[in-house]
ROFI-473473 format. One record per residue (C-alpha): residue in three letters; x negated, y, z negated; chain. Coordinates in steps of 0.05 Angstrom, whole numbers, plus 5000, padded with zeros to 4 digits. Example, Ala and Ser with C-alpha at 12.3 -4.5 7.8 and 13.67 -1.06 7.14 Angstrom:
<doti 'ALA' <4754 4910 4844> 'A'>
<doti 'SER' <4727 4979 4857> 'A'>
This chain:
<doti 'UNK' <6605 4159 7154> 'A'>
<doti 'UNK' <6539 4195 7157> 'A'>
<doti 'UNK' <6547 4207 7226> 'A'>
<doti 'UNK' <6614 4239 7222> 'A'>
<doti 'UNK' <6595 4284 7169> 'A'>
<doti 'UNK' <6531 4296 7209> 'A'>
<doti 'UNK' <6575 4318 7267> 'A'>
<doti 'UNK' <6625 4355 7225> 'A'>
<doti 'UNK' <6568 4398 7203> 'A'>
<doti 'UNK' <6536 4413 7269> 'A'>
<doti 'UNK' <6606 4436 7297> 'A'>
<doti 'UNK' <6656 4451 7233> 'A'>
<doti 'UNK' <6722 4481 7242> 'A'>
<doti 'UNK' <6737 4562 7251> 'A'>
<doti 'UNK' <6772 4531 7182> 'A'>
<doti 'UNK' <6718 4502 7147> 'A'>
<doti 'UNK' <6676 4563 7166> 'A'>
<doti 'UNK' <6727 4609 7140> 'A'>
<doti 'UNK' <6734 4574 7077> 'A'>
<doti 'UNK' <6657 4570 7064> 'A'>
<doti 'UNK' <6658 4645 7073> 'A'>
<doti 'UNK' <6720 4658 7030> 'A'>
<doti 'UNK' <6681 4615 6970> 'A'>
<doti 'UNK' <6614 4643 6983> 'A'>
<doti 'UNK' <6651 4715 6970> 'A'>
<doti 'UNK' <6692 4696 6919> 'A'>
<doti 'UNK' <6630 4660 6886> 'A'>
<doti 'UNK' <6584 4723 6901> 'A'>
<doti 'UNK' <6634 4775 6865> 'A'>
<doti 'UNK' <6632 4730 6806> 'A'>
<doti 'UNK' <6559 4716 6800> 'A'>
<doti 'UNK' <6552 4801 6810> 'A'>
<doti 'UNK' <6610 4808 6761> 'A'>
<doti 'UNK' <6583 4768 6707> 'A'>
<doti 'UNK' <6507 4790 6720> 'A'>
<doti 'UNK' <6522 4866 6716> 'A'>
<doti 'UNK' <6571 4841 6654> 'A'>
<doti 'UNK' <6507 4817 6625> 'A'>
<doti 'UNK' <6469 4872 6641> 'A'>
<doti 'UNK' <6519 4929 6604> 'A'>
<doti 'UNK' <6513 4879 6548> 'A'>
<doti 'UNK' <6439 4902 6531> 'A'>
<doti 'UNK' <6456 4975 6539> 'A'>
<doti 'UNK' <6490 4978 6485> 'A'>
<doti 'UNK' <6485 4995 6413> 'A'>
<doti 'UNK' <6500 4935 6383> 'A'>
<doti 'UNK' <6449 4888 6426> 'A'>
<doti 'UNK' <6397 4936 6407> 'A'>
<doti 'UNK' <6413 4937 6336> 'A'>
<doti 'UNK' <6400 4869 6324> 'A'>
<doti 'UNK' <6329 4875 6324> 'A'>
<doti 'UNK' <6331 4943 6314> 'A'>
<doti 'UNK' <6378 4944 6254> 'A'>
<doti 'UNK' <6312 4953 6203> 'A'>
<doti 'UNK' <6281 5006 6235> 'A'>
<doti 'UNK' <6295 5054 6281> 'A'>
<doti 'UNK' <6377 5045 6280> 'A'>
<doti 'UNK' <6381 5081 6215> 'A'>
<doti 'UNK' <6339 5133 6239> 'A'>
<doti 'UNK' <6378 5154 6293> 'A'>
<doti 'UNK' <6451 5146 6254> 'A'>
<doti 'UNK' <6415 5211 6216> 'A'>
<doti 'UNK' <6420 5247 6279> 'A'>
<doti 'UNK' <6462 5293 6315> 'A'>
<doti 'UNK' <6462 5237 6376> 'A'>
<doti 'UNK' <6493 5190 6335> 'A'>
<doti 'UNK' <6546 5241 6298> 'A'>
<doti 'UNK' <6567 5312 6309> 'A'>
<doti 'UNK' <6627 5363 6312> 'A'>
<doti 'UNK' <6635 5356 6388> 'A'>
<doti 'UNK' <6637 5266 6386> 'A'>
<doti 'UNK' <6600 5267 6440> 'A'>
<doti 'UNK' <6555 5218 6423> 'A'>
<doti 'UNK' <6480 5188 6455> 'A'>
<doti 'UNK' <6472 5113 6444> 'A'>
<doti 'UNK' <6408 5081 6454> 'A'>
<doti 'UNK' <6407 5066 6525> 'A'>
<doti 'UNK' <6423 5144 6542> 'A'>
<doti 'UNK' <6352 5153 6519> 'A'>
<doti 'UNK' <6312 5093 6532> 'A'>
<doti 'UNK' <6348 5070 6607> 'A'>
<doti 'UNK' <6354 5108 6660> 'A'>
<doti 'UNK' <6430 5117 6688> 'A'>
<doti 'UNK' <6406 5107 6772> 'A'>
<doti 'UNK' <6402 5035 6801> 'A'>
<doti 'UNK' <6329 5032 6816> 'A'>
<doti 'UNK' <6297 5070 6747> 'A'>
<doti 'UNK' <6340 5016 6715> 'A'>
<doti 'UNK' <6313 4959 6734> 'A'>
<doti 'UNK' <6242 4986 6736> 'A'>
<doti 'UNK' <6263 4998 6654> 'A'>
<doti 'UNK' <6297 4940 6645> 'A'>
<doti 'UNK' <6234 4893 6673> 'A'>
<doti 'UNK' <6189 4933 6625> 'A'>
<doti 'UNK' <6235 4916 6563> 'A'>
<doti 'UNK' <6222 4850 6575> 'A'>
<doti 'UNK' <6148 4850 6548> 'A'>
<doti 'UNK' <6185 4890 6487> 'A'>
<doti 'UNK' <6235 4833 6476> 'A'>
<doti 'UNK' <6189 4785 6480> 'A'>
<doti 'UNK' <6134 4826 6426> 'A'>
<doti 'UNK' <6196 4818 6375> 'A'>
<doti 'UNK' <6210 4743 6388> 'A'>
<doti 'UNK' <6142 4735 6386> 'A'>
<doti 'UNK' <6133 4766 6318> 'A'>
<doti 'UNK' <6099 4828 6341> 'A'>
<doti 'UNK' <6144 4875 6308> 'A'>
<doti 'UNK' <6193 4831 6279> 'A'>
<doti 'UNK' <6192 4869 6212> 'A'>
<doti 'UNK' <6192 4937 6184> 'A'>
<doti 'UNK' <6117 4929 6168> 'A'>
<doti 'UNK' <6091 4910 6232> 'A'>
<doti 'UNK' <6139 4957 6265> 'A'>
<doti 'UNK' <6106 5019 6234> 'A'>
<doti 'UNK' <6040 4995 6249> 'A'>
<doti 'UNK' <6055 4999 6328> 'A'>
<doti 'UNK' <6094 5056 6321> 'A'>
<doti 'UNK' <6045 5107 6349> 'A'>
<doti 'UNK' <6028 5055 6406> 'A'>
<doti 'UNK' <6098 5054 6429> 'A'>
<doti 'UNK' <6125 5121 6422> 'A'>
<doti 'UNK' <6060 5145 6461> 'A'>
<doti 'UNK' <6089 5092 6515> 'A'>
<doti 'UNK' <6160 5121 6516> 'A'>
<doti 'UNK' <6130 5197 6514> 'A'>
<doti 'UNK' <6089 5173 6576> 'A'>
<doti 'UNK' <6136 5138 6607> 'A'>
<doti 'UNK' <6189 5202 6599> 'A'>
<doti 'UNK' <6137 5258 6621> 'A'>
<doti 'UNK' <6128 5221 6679> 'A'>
<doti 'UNK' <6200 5217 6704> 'A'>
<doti 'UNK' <6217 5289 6678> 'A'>
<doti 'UNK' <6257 5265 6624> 'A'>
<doti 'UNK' <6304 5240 6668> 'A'>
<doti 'UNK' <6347 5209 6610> 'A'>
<doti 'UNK' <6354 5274 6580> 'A'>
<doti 'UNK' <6369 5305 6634> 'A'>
<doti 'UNK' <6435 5265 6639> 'A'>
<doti 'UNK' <6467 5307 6591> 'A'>
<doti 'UNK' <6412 5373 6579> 'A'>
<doti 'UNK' <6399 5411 6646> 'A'>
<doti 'UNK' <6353 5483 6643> 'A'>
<doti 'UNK' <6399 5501 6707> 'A'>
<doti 'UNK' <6465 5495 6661> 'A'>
<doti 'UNK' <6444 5518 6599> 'A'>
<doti 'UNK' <6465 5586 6573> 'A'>
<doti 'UNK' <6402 5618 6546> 'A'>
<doti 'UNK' <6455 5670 6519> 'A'>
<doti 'UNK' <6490 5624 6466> 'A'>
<doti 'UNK' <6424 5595 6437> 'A'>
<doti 'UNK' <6382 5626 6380> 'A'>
<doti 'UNK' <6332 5660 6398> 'A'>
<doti 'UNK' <6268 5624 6389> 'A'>
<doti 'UNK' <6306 5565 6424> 'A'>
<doti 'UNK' <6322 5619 6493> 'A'>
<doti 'UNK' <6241 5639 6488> 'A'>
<doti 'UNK' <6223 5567 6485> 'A'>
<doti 'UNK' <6272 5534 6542> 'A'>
<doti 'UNK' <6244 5593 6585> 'A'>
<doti 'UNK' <6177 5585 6580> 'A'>
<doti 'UNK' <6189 5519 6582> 'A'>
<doti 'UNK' <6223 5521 6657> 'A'>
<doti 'UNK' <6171 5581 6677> 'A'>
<doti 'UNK' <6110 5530 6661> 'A'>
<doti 'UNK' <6143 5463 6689> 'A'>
<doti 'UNK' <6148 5432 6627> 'A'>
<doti 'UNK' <6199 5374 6611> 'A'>
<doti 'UNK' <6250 5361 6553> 'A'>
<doti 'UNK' <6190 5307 6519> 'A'>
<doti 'UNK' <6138 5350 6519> 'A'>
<doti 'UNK' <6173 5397 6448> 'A'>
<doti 'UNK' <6228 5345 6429> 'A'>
<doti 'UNK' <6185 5291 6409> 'A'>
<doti 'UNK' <6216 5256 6351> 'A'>
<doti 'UNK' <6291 5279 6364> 'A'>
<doti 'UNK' <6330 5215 6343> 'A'>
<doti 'UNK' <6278 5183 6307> 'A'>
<doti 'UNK' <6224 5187 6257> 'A'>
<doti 'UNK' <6157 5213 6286> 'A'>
<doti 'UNK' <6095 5169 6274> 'A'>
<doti 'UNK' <6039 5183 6242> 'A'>
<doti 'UNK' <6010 5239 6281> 'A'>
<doti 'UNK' <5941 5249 6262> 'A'>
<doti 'UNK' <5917 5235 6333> 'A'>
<doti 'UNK' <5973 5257 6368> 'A'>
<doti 'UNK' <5974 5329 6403> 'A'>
<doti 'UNK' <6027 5370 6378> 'A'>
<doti 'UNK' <6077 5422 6406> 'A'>
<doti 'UNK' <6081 5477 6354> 'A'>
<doti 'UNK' <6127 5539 6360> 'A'>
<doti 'UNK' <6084 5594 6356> 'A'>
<doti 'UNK' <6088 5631 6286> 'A'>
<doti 'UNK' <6104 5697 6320> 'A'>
<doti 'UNK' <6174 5677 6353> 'A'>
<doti 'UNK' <6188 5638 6282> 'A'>
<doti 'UNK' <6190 5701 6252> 'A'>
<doti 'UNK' <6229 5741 6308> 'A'>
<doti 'UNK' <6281 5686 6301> 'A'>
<doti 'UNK' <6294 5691 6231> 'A'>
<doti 'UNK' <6291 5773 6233> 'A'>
<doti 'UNK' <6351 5763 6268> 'A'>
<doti 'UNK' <6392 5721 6223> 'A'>
């Protein structure tokens, strides 16, 4: 009996070996299928609010991300995973250590939340300067904005902005959530001249 099988195995059918590739396919699409299933899963705002629901959730349903006259609307993955293959991956691996800093009781409440707060929005600032905001970027581009239709201080500032190499991060810290304590933090200030140019126009 061994033998036979033995034998089969060293010299199967153009059958066999069609049928082994037909199952290895079908069972490859579904293991893909259900993996990338998986992975949607996490993007979006439900799975985040479920440890997120007592602090930053309700921060950001305050914004103009999460509600606006247009509907076009930013969840959390928009902001915090990147839409291209690779960057992905490379995000979702990091989130990891962050899942695993709730479950293990790191930040599993308000409290303890706040108290990291600085430490991990100075990790997300990082981690954005260093990819040019690339999440922003999905939907915000210097090349297709009309400088035109903005207020003024906000056409000074995207242009100086694009003229020095700067990236979305570097002003709009904060934009769908609170800011941290920012004592040691380095802050982007408007300057006081173009404030008042801006509303002189009004």
């Amino acid at each position: 009996m061994i033998k036979k099988f033995w034998n089969w195995f060293r010299s199967p059918s153009k059958m066999a070996v069609g049928t082994i590739i037909l199952l290895s396919a079908i069972g490859g699409i579904l293991a893909w299928g259900g993996f990338n299933q998986g992975l949607e899963h996490t993007n979006t705002e439900e799975f985040c609010s479920q440890c997120h629901m007592n602090d930053v959730v309700p921060e950001y349903r305050q914004t103009i991300h999460f509600s606006n006259r247009s509907g076009v609307k930013a969840i959390c993955s928009d902001c915090h995973v990147p839409h291209e293959f690779l960057p992905k991956w490379k995000r979702k691996i990091q989130a990891s250590t962050e899942v695993y800093a709730h479950f293990t009781g790191k930040v599993d409440t308000k409290e303890k939340f706040e108290t990291h707060r600085l430490e991990m929005a100075e990790r997300e600032w990082a981690r954005m300067k260093a990819n040019n905001s690339q999440e922003c970027r999905n939907c915000h581009n210097f090349d297709d904005m009309d400088f035109t239709q903005q207020k003024t201080v906000a056409q000074e500032m995207h242009s100086r902005a694009q003229e020095e190499g700067k990236t979305c991060i570097d002003c709009h810290k904060g934009i769908a959530h609170n800011l941290p304590h920012m004592k040691e933090v380095q802050k982007t200030f408007i300057p006081e001249d173009m404030i008042k140019k801006d509303e002189t126009k009004k």
